[in-house]
N, CA, C and O atoms as a Tinker XYZ file with bonds, in Angstrom:
   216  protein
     1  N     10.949000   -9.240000    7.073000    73     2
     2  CA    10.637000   -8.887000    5.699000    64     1     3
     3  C      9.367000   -8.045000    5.678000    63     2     4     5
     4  O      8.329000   -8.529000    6.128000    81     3
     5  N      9.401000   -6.563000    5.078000    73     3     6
     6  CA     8.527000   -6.381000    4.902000    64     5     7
     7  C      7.984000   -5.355000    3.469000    63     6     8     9
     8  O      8.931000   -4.788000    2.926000    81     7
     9  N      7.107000   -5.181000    3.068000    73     7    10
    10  CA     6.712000   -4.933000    1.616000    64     9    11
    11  C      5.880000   -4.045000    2.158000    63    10    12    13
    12  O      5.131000   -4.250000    3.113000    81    11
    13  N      6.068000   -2.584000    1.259000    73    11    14
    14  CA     5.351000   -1.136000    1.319000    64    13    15
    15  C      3.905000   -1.082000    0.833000    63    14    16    17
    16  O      3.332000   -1.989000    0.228000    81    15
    17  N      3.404000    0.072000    1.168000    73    15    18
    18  CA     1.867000   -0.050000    1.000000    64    17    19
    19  C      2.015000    0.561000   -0.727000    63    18    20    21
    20  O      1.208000    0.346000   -1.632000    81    19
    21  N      3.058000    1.213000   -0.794000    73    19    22
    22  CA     3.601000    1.507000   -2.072000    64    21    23
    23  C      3.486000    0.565000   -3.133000    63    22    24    25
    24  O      2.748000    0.605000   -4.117000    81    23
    25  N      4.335000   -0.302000   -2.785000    73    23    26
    26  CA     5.131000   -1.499000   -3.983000    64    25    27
    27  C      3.536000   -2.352000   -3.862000    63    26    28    29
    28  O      3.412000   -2.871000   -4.971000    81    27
    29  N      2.621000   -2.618000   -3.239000    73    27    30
    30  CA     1.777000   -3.575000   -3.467000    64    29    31
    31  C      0.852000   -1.704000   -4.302000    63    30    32    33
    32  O      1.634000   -0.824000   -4.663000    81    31
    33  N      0.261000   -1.609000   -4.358000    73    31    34
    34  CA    -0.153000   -0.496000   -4.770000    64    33    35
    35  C      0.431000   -0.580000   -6.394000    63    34    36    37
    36  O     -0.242000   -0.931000   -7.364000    81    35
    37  N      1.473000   -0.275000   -6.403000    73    35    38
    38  CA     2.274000   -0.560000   -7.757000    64    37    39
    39  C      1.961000   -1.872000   -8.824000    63    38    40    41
    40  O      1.646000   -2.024000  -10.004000    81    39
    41  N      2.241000   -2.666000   -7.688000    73    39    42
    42  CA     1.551000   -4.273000   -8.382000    64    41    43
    43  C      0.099000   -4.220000   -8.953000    63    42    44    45
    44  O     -0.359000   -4.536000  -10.051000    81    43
    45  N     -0.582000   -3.600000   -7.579000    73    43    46
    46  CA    -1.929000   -3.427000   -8.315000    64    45    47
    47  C     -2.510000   -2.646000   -9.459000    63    46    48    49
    48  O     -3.526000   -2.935000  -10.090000    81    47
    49  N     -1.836000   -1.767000   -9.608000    73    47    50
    50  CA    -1.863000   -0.571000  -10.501000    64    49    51
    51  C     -1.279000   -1.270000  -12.362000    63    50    52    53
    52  O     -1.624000   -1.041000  -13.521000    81    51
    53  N     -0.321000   -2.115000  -11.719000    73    51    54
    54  CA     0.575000   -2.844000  -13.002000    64    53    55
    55  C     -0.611000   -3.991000  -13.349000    63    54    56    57
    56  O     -0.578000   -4.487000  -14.475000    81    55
    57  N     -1.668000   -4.427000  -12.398000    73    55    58
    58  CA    -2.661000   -5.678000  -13.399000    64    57    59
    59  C     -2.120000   -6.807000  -12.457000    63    58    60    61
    60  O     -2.574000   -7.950000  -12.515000    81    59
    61  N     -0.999000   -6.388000  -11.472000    73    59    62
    62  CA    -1.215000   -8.425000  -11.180000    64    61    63
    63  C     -2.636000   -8.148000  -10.014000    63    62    64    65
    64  O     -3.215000   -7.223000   -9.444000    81    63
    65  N     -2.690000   -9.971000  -10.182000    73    63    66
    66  CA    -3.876000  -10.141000   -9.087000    64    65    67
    67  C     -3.235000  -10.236000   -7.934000    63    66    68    69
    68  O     -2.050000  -10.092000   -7.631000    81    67
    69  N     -4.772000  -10.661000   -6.968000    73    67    70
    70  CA    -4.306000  -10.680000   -5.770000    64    69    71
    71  C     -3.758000  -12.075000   -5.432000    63    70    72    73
    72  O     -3.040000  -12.256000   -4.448000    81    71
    73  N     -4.121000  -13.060000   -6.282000    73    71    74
    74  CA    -2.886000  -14.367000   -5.507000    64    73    75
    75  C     -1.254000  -14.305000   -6.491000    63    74    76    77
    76  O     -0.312000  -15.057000   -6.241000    81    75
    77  N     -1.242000  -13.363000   -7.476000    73    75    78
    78  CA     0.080000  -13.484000   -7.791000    64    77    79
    79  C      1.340000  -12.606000   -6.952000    63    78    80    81
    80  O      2.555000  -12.805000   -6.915000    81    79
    81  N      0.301000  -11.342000   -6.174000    73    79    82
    82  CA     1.309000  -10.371000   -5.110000    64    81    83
    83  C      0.979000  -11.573000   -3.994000    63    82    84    85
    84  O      1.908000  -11.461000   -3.193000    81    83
    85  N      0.189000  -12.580000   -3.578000    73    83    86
    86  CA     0.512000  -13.301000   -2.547000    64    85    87
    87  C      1.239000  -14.454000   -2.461000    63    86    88    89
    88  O      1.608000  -15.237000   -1.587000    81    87
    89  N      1.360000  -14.257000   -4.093000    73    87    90
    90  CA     2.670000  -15.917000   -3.918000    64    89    91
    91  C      4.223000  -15.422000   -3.871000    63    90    92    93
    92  O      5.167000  -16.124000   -3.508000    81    91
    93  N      4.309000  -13.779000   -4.406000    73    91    94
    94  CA     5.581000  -13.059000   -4.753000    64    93    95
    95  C      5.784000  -12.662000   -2.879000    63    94    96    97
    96  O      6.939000  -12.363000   -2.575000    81    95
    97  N      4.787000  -12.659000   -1.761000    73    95    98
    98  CA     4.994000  -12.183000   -0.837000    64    97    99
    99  C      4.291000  -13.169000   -0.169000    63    98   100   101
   100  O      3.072000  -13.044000   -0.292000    81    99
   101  N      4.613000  -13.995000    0.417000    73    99   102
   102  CA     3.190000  -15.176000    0.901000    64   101   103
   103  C      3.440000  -14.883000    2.289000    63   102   104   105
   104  O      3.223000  -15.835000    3.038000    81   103
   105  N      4.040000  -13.281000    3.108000    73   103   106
   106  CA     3.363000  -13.337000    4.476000    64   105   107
   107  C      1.927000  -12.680000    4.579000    63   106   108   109
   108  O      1.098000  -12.800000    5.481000    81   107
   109  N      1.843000  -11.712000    3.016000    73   107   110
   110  CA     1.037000  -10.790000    3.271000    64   109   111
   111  C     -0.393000  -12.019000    3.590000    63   110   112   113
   112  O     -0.381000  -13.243000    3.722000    81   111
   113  N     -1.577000  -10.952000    3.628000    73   111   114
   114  CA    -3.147000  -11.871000    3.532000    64   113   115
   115  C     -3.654000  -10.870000    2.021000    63   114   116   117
   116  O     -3.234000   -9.839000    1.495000    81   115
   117  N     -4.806000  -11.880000    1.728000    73   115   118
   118  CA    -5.668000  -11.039000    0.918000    64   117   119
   119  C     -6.223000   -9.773000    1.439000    63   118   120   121
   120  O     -6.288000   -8.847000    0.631000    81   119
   121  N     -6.613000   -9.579000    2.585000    73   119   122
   122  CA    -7.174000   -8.359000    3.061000    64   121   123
   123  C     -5.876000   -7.083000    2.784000    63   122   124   125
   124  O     -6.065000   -5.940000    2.367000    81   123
   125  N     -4.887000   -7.564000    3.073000    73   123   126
   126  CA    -3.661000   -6.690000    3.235000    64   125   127
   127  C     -3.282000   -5.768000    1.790000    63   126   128   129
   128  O     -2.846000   -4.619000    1.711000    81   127
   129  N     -3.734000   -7.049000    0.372000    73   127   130
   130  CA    -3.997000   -6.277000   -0.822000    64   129   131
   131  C     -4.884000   -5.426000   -0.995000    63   130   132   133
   132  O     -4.532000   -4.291000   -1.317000    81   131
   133  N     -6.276000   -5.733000   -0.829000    73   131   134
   134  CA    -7.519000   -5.303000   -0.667000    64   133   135
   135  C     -7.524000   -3.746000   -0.363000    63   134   136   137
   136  O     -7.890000   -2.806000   -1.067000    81   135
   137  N     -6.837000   -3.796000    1.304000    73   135   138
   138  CA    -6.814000   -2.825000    1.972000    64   137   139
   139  C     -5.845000   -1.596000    1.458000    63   138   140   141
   140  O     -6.320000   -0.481000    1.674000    81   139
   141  N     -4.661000   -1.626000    0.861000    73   139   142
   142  CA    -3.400000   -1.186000    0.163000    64   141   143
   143  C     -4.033000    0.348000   -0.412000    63   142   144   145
   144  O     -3.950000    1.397000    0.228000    81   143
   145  N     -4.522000    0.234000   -1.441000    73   143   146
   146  CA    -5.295000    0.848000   -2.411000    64   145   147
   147  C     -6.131000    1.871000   -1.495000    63   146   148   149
   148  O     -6.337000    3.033000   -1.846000    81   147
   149  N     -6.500000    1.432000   -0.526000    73   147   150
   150  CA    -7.621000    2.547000    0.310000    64   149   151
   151  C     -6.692000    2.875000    1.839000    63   150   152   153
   152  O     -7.340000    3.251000    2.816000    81   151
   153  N     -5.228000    2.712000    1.953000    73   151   154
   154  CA    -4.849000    3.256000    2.602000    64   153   155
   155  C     -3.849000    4.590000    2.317000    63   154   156   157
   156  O     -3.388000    5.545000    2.941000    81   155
   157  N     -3.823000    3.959000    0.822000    73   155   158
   158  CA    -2.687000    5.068000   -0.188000    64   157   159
   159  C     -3.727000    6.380000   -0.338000    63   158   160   161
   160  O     -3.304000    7.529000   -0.465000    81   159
   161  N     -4.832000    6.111000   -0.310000    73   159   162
   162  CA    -5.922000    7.129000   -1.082000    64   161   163
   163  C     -6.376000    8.211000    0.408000    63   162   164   165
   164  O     -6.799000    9.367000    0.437000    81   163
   165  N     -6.081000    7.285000    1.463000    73   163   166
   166  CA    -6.415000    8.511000    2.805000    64   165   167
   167  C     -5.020000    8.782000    2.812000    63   166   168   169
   168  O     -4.943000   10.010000    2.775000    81   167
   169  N     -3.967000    8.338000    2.838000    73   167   170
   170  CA    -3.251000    8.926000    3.103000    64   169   171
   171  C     -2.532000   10.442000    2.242000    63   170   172   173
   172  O     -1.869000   11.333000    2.772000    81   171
   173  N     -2.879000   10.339000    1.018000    73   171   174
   174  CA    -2.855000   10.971000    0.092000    64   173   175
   175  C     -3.557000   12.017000   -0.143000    63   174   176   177
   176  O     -3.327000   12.821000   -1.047000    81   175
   177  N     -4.678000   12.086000    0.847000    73   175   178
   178  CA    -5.919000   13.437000    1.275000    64   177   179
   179  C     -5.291000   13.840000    2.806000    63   178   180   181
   180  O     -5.888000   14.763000    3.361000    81   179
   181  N     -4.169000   13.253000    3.526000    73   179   182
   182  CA    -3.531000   14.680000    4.103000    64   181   183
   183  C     -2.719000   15.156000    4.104000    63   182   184   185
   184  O     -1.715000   14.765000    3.510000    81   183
   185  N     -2.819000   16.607000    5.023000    73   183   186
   186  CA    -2.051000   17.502000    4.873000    64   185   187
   187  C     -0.705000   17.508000    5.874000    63   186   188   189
   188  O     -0.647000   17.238000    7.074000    81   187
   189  N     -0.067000   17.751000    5.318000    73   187   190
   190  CA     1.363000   17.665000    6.198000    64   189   191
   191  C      1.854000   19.185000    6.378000    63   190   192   193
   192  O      2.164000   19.718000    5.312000    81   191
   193  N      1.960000   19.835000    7.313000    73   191   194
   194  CA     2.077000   21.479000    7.709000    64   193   195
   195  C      3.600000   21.284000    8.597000    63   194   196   197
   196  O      3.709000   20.438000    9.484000    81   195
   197  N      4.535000   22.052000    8.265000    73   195   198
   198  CA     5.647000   22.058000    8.846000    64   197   199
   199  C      5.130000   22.583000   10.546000    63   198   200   201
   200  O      4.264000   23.186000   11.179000    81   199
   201  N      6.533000   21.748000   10.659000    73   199   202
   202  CA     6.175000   22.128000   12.352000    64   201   203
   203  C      6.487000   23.581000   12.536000    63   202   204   205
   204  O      7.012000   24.228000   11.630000    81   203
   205  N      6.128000   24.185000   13.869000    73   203   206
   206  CA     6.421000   25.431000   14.101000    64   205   207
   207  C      7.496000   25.872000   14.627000    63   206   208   209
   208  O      7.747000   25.388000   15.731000    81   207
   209  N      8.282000   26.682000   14.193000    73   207   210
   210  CA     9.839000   27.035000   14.963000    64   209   211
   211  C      9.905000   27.804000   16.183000    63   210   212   213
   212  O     11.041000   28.190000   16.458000    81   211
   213  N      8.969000   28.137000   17.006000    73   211   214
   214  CA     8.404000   28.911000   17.923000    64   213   215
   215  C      8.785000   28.657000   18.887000    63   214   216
   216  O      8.390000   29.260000   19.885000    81   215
């Protein structure tokens, strides 16, 4: 089972806390919410450049 950095992101964004996404998912940890939010935000500052056909 596993739950996207997305869908917890979403939760957080929607107002639940962090023990109501950990009772809806009780493998995640608190850090794993915590962390969610600041992995969406680097990932979201890069750049993706097609590969080269060369």
């Amino acid at each position: 089972m596993r739950v996207t950095v997305g869908a917890v992101v979403g939760l957080v964004a929607a107002g639940y806390s962090t023990a109501d996404i950990l009772k809806a998912y009780p493998y995640l940890e608190a850090e794993d919410v915590h962390e969610a939010p600041a992995y969406a935000a680097w990932r979201a500052e890069e750049i993706e450049l097609p590969l080269s056909t060369v």
